[in-house]
C-alpha positions as CSV (number, residue, x, y, z in Angstrom):
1,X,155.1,39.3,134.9
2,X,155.4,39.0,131.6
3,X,152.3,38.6,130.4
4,X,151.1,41.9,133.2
5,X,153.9,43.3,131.2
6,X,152.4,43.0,127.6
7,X,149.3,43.6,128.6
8,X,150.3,46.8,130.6
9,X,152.1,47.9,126.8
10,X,149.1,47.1,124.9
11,X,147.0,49.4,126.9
12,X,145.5,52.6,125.5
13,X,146.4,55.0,127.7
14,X,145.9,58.1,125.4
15,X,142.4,56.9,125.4
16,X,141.6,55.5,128.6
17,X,144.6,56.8,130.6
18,X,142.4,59.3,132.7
19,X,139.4,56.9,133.4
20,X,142.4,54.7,134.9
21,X,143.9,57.7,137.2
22,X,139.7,58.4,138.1
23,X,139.6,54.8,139.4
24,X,143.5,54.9,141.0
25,X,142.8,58.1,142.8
26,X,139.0,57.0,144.0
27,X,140.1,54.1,146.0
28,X,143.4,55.9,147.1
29,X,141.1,58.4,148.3
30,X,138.4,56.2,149.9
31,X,141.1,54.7,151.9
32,X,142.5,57.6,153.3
33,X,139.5,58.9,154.5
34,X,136.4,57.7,155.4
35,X,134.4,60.3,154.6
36,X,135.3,60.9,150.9
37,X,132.7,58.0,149.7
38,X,129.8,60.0,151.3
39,X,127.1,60.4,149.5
40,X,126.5,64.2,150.3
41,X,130.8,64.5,149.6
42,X,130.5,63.0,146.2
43,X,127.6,65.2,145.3
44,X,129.9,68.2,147.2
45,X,132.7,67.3,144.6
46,X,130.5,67.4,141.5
47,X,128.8,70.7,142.7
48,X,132.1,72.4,142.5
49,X,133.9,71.3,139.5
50,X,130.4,71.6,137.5
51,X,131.0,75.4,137.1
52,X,134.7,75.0,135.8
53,X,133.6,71.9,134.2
54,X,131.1,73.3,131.7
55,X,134.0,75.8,130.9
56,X,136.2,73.4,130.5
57,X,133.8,71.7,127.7
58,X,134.0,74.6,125.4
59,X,137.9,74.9,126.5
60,X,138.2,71.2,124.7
61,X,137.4,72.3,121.4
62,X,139.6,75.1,121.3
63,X,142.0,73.1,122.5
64,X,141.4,70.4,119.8
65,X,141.8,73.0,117.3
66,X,144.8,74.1,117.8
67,X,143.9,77.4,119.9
68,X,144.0,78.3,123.7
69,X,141.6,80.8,126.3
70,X,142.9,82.8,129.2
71,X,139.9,84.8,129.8
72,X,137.2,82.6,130.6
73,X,137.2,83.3,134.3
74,X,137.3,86.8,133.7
75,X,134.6,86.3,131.1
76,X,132.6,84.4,133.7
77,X,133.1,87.7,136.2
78,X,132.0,90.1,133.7
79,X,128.9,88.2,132.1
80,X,127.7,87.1,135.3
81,X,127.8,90.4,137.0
82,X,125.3,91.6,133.7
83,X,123.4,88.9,134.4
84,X,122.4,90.0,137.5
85,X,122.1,93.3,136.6
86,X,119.8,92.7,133.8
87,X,117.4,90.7,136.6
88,X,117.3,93.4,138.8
89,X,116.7,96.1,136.3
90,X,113.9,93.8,134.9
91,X,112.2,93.1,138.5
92,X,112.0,97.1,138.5
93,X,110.4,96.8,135.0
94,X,107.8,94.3,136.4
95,X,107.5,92.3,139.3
96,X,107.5,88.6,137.9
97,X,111.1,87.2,139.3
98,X,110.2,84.2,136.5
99,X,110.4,86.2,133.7
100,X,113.4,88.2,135.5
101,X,115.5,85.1,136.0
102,X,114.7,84.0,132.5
103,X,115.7,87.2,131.0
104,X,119.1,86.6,133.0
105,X,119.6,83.5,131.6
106,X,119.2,84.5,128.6
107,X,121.1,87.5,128.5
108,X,124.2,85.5,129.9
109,X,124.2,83.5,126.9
110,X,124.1,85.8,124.7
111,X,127.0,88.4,126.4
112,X,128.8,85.3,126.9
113,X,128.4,84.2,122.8
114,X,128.8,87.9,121.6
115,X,132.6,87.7,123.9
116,X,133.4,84.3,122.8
117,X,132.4,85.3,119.3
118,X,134.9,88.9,120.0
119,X,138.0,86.2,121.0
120,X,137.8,84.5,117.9
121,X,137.3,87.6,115.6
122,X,140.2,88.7,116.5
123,X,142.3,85.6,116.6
124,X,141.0,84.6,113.0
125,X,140.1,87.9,111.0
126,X,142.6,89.9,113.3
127,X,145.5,87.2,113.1
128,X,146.6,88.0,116.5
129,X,147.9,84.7,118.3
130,X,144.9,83.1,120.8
131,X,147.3,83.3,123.6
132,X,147.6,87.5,123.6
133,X,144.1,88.1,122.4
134,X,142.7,86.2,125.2
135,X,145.1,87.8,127.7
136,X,144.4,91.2,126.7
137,X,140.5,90.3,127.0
138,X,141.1,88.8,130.1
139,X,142.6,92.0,132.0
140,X,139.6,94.0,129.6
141,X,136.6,91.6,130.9
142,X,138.0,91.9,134.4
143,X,138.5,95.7,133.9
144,X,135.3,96.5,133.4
145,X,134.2,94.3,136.1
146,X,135.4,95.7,138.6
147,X,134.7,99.3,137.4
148,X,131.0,98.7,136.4
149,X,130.5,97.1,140.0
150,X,133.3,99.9,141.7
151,X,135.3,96.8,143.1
152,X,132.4,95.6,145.0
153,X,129.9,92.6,144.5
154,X,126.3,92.2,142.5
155,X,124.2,91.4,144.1
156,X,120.9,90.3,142.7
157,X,117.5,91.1,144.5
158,X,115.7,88.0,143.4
159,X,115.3,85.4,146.3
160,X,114.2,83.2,143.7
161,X,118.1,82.9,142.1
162,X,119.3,81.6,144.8
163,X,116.7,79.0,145.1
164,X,117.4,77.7,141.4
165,X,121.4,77.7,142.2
166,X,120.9,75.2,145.7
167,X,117.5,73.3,143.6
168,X,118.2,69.7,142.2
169,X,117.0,66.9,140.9
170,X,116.6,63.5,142.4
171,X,119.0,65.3,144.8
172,X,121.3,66.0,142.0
173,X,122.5,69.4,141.7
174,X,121.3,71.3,138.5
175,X,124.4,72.8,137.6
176,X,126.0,69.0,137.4
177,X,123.0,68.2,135.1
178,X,123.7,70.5,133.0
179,X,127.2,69.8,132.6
180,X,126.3,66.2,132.3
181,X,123.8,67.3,129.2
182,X,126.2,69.9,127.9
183,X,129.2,67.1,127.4
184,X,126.6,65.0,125.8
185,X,125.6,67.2,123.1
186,X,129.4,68.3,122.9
187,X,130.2,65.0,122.0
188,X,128.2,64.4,119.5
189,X,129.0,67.9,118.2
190,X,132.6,66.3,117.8
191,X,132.4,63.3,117.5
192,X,129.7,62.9,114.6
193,X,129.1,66.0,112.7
194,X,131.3,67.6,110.0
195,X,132.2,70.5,112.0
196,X,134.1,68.3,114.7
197,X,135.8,66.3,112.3
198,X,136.8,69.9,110.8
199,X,138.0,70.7,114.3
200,X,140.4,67.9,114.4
201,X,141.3,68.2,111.2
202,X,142.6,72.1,112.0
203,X,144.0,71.2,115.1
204,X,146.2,68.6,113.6
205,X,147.4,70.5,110.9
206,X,146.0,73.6,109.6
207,X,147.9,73.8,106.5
208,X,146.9,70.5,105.0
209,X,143.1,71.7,106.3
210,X,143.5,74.3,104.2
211,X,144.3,72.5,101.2
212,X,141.5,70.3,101.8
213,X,139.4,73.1,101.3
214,X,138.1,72.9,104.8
215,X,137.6,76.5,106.6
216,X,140.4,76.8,108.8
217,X,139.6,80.4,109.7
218,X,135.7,79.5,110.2
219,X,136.3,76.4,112.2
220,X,138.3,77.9,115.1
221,X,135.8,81.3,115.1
222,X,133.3,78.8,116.1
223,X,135.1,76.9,118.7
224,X,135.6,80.2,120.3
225,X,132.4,80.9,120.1
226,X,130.7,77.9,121.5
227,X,133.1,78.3,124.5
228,X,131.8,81.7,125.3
229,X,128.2,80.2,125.0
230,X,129.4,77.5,128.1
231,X,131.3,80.5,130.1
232,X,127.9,82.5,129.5
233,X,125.8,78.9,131.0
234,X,128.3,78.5,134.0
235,X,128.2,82.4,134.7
236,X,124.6,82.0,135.3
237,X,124.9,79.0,137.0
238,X,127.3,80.6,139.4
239,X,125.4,83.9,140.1
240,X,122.2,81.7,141.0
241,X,124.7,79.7,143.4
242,X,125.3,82.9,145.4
243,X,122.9,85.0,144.5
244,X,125.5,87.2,144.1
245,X,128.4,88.3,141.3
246,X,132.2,89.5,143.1
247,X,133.6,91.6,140.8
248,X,137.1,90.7,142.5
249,X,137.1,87.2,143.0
250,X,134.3,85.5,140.6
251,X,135.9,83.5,137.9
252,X,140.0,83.6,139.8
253,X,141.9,80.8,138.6
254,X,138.9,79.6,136.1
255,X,140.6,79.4,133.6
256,X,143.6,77.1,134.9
257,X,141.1,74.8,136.4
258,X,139.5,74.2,132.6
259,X,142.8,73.8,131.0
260,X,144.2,71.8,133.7
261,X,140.7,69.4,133.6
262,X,141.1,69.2,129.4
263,X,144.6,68.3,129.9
264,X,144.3,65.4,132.3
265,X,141.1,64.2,130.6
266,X,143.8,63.9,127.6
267,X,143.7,66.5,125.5
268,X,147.2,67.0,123.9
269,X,147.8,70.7,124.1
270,X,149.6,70.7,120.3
271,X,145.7,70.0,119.1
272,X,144.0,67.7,116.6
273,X,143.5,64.7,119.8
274,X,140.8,64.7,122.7
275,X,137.6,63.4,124.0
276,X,134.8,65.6,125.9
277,X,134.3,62.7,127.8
278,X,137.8,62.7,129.2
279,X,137.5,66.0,130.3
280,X,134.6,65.4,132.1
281,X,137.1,62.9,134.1
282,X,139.8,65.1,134.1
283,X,137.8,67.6,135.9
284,X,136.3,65.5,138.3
285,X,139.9,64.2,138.9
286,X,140.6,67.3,140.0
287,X,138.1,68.0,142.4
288,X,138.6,64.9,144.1
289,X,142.2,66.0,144.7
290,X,140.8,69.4,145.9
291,X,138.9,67.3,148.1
292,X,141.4,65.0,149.8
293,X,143.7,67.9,150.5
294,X,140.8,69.5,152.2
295,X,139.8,66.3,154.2
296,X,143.3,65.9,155.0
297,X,143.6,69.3,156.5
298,X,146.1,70.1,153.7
299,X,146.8,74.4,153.5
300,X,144.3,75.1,150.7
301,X,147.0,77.4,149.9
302,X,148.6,74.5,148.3
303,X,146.1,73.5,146.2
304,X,147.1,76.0,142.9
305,X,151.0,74.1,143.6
306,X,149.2,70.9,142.8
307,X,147.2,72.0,140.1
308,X,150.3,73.4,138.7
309,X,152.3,70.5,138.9
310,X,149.4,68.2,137.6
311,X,149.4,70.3,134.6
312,X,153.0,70.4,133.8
313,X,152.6,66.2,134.4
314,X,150.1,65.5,132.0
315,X,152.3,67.6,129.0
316,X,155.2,65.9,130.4
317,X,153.5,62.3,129.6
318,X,151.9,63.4,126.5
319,X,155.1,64.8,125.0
320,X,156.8,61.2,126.0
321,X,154.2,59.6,124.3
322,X,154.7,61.3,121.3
């Protein structure tokens, strides 16, 4: 026992704490049901956290730097919906759904880098705090949502959408490919580049940033910024899933689900400590839990509970640790 014990104490779990709950809650959950290690279930799980999951990849770097965003699901809502717009306007333009679902794509992106870009404006040239700024573009994205689409749904007129949102590869949805290839240029974004090592630097302490005449102010405008290029990518992404946009209840709870994935992946929420990687577990995590609820005829009603008291868990553990 006691050499379980010293082992157990030398263990990273800051760093490897997550991948340790992934492998916990996988066989806990292939126990309790035989269904969960399905092939098609496991795919099931991926599809679904891939949305919130590329989110929650821009979310990490905000995070890291010391910063937080609310409106990403909004967001999400409000630059999908134009997405679809802008392929239906061009299939009226010319008849070539190609070029139509291209243009989309492309004009997601962008919407979603010019709001990203709009957060951190105002939370670095404005000096408003991240957590109002992001909340009062949150009700705004939302807000003009549901006015532009008069509380009703987009709907896009290309059949072709909908074909790209079910297509895959190898039998591999595309949306969890492109999570997959989004975390890895993330990571090395972060992890071996200037900028992410200016990112942790900020997020650990601004001041002393400062005086090392790194761009505090700069730094953190871009982290917003490449989240709103990842909510623009999973907008898309989920518009092509359903062909469709709801301007009511597209993007709900989005942005709990990516804070809640970058904070079990083990993120510490004070900034300046994370992995991309570990949210890419975290979320995962997640979804498996959504999953075993569901399998276990749990009310899905009680799903946000759990989320909720994973989140206040993981802050609970990382404040002990500090």
């Amino acid at each position: 026992m006691t050499a379980l014990g010293e082992k157990l104490r030398k263990f990273d779990f800051q760093t490897y704490g997550s991948l340790f709950a992934f492998v916990v809650l996988f066989v806990l959950s292939a126990i309790a049901s035989p269904y969960f290690t399905k092939p098609e279930n496991l795919l099931n799980i991926l599809r679904q956290v891939s949305y919130t999951g590329i989110i929650a990849l821009g979310m990490t770097l905000v995070i890291i730097g010391g910063g937080i965003d609310l409106s990403v699901g909004s967001m999400a809502a409000f630059v999908g919906a134009m997405s679809v717009v802008v392929i239906n306007w061009l299939l009226t333009v010319q008849q070539n759904e190609s070029l139509a679902i291209a243009g989309g794509a492309l004009a997601a992106i962008l919407m979603g880098t010019a709001a990203g870009a709009a957060n951190g404006f105002l939370v670095t040239r404005g000096r408003i705090a991240p957590f109002i700024v992001t909340l009062g573009t949150m009700a705004i994205f939302r807000s003009l949502t549901l006015y532009i689409g008069q509380a009703g749904e987009f709907r896009s007129e290309s059949d072709s959408l909908g074909e790209l949102g079910m297509a895959g590869l190898w039998v591999i949805p595309v949306p969890v490919l492109v999570m997959f290839a989004m975390a890895a240029v993330l990571s090395v974004l972060l992890n071996s580049t200037r900028y992410g090592r200016y990112v942790f630097a900020v997020g650990s302490n601004a001041r002393v940033a400062l005086y090392s005449a790194i761009g505090v102010e700069r730094t953190r405008f871009w982290t917003y910024t490449i989240i709103g290029i990842c909510v623009g990518v999973s907008a898309f992404l989920l518009a092509s899933r359903f062909n469709s946009i709801s301007s009511s209840n597209a993007g709900q709870g989005f942005e709990l689900d990516a804070i809640a994935a970058v904070i079990v992946g083990g993120t510490a929420m004070t900034g300046g400590r994370g992995t991309v990687w570990g949210t890419i577990v975290g979320a995962i995590i997640l979804g498996m839990i959504n999953n075993m609820l569901n399998l276990l005829s749990v009310s899905p009603y009680l799903q946000g509970t759990v989320r909720g008291l994973i989140i206040i868990g993981a802050v609970w553990i990382q404040r002990q640790r500090q």
